[in-house]
C-alpha positions as CSV (number, residue, x, y, z in Angstrom):
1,X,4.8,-159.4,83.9
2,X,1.6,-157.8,82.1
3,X,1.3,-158.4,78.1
4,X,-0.6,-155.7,76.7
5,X,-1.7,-155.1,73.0
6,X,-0.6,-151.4,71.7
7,X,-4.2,-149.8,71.0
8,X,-2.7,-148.6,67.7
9,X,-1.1,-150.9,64.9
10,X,2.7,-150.0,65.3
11,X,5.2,-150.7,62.5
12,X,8.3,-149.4,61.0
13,X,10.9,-150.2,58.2
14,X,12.0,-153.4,60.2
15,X,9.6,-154.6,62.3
16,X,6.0,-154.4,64.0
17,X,5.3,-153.9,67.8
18,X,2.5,-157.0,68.4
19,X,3.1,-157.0,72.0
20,X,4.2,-154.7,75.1
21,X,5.4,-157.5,77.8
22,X,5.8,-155.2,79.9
23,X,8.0,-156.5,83.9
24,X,7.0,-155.3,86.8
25,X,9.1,-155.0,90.4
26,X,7.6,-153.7,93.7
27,X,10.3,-153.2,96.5
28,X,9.5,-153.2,100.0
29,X,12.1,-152.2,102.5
30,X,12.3,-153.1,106.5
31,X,9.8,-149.7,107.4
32,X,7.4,-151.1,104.9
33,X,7.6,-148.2,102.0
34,X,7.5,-149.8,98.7
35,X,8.6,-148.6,95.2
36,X,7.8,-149.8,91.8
37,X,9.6,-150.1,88.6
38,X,8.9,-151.0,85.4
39,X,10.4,-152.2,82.3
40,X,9.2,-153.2,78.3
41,X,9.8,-155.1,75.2
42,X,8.1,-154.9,72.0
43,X,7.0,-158.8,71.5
44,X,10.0,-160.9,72.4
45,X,12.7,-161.5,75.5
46,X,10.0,-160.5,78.6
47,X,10.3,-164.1,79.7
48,X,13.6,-163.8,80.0
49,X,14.0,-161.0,81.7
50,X,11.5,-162.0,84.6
51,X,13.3,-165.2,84.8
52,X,16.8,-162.9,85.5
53,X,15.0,-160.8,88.1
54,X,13.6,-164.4,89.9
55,X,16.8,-166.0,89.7
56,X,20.1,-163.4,90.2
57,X,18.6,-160.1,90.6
58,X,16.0,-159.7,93.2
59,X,17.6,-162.4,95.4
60,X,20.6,-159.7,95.4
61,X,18.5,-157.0,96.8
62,X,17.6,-158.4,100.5
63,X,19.6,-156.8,103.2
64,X,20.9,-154.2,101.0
65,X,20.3,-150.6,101.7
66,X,17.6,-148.8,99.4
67,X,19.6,-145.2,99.6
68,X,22.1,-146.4,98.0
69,X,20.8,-147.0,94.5
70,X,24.3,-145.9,93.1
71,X,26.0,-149.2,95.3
72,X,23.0,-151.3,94.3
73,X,23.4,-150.1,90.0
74,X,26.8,-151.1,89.8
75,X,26.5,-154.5,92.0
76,X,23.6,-155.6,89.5
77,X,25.7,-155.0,86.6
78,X,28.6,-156.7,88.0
79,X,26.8,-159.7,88.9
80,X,25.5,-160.0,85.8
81,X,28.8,-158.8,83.9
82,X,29.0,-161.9,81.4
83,X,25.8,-161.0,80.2
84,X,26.9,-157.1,80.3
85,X,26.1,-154.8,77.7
86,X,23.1,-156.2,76.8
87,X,19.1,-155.5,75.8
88,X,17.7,-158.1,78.4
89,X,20.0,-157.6,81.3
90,X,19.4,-153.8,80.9
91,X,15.9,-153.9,80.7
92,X,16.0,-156.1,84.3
93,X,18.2,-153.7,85.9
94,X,16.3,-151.0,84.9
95,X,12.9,-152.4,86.7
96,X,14.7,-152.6,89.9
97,X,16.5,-149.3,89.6
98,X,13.4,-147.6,88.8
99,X,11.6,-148.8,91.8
100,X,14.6,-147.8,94.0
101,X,14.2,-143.7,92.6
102,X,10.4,-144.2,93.6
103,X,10.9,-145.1,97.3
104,X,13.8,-142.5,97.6
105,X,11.9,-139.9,96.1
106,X,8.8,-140.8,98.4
107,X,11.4,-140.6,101.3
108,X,12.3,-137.1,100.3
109,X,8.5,-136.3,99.8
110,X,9.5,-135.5,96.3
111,X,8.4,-136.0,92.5
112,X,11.1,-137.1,90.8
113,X,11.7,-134.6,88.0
114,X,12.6,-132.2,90.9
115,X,14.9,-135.1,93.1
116,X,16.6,-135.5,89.9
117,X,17.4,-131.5,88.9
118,X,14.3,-129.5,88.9
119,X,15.0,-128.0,85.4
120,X,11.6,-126.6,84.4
121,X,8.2,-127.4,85.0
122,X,6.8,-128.2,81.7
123,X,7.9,-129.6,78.5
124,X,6.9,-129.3,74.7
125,X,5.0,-132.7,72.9
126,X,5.3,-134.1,69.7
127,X,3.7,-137.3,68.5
128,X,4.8,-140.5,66.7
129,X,1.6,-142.6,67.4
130,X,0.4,-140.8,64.0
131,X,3.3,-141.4,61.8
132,X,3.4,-145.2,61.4
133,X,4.7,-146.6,58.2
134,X,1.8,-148.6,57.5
135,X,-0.8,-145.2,57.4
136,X,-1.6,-143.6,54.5
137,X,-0.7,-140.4,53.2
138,X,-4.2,-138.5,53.8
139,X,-4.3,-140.1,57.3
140,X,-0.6,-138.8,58.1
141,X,-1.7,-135.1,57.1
142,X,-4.9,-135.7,59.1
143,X,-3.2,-136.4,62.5
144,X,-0.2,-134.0,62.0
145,X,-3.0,-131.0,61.7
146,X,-4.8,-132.6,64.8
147,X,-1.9,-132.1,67.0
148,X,-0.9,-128.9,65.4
149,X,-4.1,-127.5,66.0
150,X,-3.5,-129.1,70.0
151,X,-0.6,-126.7,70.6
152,X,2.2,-129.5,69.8
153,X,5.6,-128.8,68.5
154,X,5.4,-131.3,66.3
155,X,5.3,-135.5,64.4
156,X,7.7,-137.7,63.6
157,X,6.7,-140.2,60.6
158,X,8.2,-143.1,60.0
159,X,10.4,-143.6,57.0
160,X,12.0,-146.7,54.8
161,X,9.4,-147.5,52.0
162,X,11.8,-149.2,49.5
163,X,12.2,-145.9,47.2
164,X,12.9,-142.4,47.9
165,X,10.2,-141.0,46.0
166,X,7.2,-142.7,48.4
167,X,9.0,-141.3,50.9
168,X,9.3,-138.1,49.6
169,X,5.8,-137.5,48.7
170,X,4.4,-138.4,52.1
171,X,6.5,-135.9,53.7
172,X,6.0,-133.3,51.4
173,X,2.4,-133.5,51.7
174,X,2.3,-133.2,55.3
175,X,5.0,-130.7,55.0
176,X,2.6,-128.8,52.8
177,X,-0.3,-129.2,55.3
178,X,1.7,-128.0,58.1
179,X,3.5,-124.9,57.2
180,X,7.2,-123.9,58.3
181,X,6.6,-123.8,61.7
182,X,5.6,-127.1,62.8
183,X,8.7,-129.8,63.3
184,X,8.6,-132.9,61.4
185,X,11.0,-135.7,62.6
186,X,11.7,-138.5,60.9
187,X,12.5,-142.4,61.9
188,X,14.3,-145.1,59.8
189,X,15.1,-147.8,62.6
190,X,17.7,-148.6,61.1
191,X,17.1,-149.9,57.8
192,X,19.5,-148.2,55.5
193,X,23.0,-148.7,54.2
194,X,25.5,-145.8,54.0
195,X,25.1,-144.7,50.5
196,X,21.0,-144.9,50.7
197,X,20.9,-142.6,54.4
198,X,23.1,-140.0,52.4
199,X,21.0,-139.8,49.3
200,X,17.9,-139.6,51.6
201,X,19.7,-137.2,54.0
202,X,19.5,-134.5,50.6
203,X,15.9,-135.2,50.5
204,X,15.1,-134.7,54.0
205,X,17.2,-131.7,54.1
206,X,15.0,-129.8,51.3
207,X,12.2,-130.5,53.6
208,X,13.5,-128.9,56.6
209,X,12.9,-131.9,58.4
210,X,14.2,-131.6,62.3
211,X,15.9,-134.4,62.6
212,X,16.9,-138.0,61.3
213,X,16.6,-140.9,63.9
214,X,18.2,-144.3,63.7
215,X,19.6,-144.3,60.0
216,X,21.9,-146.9,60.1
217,X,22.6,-149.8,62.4
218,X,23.4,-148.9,66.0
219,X,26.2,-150.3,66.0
220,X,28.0,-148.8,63.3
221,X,29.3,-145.6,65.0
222,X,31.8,-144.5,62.1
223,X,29.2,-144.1,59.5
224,X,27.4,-142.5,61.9
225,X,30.1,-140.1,62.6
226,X,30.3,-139.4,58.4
227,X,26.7,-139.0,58.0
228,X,27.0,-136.1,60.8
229,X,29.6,-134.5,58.7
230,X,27.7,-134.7,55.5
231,X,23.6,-134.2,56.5
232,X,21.9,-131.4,56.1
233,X,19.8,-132.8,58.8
234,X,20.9,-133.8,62.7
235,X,21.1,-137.5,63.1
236,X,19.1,-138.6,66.1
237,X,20.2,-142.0,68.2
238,X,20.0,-144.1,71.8
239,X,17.2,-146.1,71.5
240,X,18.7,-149.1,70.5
241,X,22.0,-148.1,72.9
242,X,22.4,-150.0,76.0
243,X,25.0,-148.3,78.6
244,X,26.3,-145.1,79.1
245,X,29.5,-145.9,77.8
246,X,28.1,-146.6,74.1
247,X,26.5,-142.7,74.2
248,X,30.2,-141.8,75.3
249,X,31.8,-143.1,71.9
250,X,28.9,-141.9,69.7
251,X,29.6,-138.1,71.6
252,X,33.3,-138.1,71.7
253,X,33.8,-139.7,67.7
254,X,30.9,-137.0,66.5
255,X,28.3,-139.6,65.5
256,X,24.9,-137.9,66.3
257,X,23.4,-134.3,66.6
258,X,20.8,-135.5,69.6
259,X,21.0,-138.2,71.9
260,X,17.6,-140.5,72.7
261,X,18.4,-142.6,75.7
262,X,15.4,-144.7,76.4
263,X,15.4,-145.1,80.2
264,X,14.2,-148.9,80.5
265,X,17.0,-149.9,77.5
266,X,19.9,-148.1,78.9
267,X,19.1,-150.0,82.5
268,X,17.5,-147.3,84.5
269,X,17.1,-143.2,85.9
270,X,20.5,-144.1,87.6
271,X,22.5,-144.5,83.9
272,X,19.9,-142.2,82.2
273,X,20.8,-138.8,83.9
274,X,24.6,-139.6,83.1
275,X,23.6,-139.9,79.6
276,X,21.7,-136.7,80.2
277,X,24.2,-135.0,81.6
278,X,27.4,-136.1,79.8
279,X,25.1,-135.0,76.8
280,X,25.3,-131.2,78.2
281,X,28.9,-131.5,78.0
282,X,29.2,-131.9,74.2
283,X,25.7,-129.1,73.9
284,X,23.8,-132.0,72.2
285,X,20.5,-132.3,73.1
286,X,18.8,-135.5,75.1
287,X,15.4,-136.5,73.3
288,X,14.2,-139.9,74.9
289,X,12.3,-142.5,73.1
290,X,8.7,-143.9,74.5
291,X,8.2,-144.2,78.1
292,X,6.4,-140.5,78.3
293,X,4.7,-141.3,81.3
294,X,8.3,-142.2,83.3
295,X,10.6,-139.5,80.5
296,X,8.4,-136.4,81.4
297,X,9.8,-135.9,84.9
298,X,13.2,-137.0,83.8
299,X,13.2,-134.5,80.9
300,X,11.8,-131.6,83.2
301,X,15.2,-132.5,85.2
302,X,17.3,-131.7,83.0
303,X,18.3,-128.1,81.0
304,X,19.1,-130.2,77.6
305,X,15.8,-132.1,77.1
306,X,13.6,-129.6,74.8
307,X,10.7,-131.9,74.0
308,X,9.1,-135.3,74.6
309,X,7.6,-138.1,72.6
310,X,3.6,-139.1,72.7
311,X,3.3,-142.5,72.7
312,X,0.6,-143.7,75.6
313,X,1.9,-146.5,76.8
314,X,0.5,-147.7,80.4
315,X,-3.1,-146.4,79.9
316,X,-4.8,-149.7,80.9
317,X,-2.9,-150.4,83.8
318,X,-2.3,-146.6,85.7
319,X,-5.3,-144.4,86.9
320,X,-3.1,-141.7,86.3
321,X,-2.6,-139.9,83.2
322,X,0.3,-137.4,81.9
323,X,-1.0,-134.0,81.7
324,X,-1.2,-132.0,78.9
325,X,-2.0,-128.1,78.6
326,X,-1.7,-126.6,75.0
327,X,0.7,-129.2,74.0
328,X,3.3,-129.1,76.6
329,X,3.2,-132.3,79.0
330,X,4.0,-131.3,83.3
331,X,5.3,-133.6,85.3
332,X,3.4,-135.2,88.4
333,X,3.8,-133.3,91.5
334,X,3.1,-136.6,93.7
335,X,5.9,-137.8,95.5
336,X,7.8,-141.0,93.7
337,X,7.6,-141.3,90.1
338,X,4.2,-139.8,89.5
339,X,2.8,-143.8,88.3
340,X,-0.3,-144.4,89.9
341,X,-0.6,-148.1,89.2
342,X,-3.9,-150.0,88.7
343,X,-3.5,-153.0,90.4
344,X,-6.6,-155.0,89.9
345,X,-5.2,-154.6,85.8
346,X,-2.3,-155.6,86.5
347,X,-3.3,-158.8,87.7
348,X,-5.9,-159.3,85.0
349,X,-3.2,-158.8,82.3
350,X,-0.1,-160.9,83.8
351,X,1.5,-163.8,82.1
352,X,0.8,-166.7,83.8
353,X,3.7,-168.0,85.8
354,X,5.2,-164.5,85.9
355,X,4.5,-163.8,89.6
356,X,6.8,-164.2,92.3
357,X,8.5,-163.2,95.7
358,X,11.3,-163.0,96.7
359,X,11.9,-162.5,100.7
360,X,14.8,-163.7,101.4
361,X,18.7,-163.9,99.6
362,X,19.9,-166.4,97.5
């Protein structure tokens, strides 16, 4: 496991992202190809999750057939089923399952955005590293008309200050900056009650803001589901969603207007492009959180993903780097995942104690 320091200051309306602990799993089978996955957290529970790969997982993998990453998913989960649905155990399967759709898609001699669908070749960008809550109003203008002026589609700026009104200027002044035609998202992680993500819901509306992420607890499907009904704006979650099966009830009971399945959270690509797909069922839209350098081949798989977040995230240890053409992101074209991975960082930055191998079963 690497720890790496975000290069920006992160916050939000809940919390502050010190730390990217960030597991990584390299799988080598008998013919000696090797795939690597990767996982995250924002300051807290890495140690735990290496400690469930050392233990339970990894041990599970020898003699197992790579191909089969559907057999492998489900064994995983089920081996781990009294800690199932959960953040940590996700996050664990998710490293291995990851690593699995790199050697498969280096078997195939395939990138993975066209193993996984071949949907389109290129995707639209807009940025959150920008829109933190902490950055001031001038500074939120100033970086919204940077990557306006870079061909992207748009910024999402974090929301929750403890009245409307801050709020409400903030966005109105980039609004004003911007024009009509560039979107503005906005993210509340959470933080309000019922009554106070209705009452800003009106605000947001008048604003023409694209969409409303996160405005109540996760959890909390049914006022959800009433906020849908009542918004002017689409409600936006899945980042803080763990299986496929939670997406399910928040689809079938009407509780959001775009889904955001974040690929290391919900436990992998293998539960990622259900979510994707299940998504094109109900014509809702599939707009992941973080991970752009893993999401832009897995949103250029699918028909219903029409943008992706800017957050860097691996800069300082990848040689590779997304590409970006008048603000649309492609997808790498190298067989695997398109992660070139700079080894020499990666041991700089690991955790003490956090390496290990595992060659034979438990």
């Amino acid at each position: 496991m690497v720890d790496l320091a975000p290069p920006v200051r992160r916050t939000d309306a809940i919390q502050a992202f010190t730390s990217q602990e960030t597991p990584i799993v390299t799988i080598t089978d008998s013919d000696g190809l090797t795939g690597t996955g990767y996982s995250y957290t924002i300051g807290t529970g890495g140690p735990a999750i290496i400690s469930l790969l050392e233990k339970t997982l990894a041990p599970a993998l020898i003699g197992q057939d790579p191909e089969q990453i559907e057999a492998i998913w489900r064994s995983l989960l089920f081996a781990t089923h009294a800690t199932s649905v959960g953040a940590i155990t996700s996050l664990a399967i998710a490293a291995i399952d990851i690593a699995l759709w790199d050697m498969r898609c280096q078997i195939a001699g395939l990138p993975l955005w066209k193993m996984a669908g071949g949907a389109k070749n290129r995707v639209p960008l807009y940025t959150t590293e920008g829109g933190w809550l902490h950055i001031r109003t001038e500074a939120l203008v100033s970086d919204a008309l940077a990557m306006q002026a870079k061909g992207f589609l748009g910024a999402k700026i974090k929301i929750g200050s403890p009245h409307i009104s801050t709020d409400q200027k903030r966005l109105a002044a980039v609004r004003n900056a911007v024009g009509p035609t560039f979107d503005i998202m906005v993210d509340a992680n959470q933080c309000f009650s019922r009554h106070e993500a209705q009452k800003r819901s009106a605000m947001l509306a008048a604003l023409d803001i694209a969409w409303f992420e996160e405005p109540l607890p996760a959890d909390d499907i049914g006022s959800h589901a009433a906020l849908v009904q009542q918004s002017g704006v689409p409600i936006a979650v899945g980042e803080s969603l763990y299986s496929a099966s939670q997406f399910k009830d928040y689809l079938v009971q009407g509780g959001c207007s775009i889904v955001q399945p974040d690929v290391a959270r919900i436990g992998g690509i293998t539960p990622w492009l259900k979510v994707a797909h299940m998504a094109e069922s109900f014509n809702i839209s599939v707009c992941p959180h973080f991970l752009m350098e893993l999401h832009v081949s897995l949103v250029c798989a699918v028909p219903n993903a029409p943008m992706l977040e800017y957050i860097p995230q691996l800069d300082s240890i990848t040689t590779s780097r997304m590409t970006i053409k008048n603000g649309h992101a492609q997808p790498p074209d190298t067989a695997g995942i398109g992660i070139d991975w700079d080894w020499a960082a990666i041991t700089k930055y690991s955790v003490e104690g956090s390496n290990f191998s595992i060659t034979k079963g438990a």
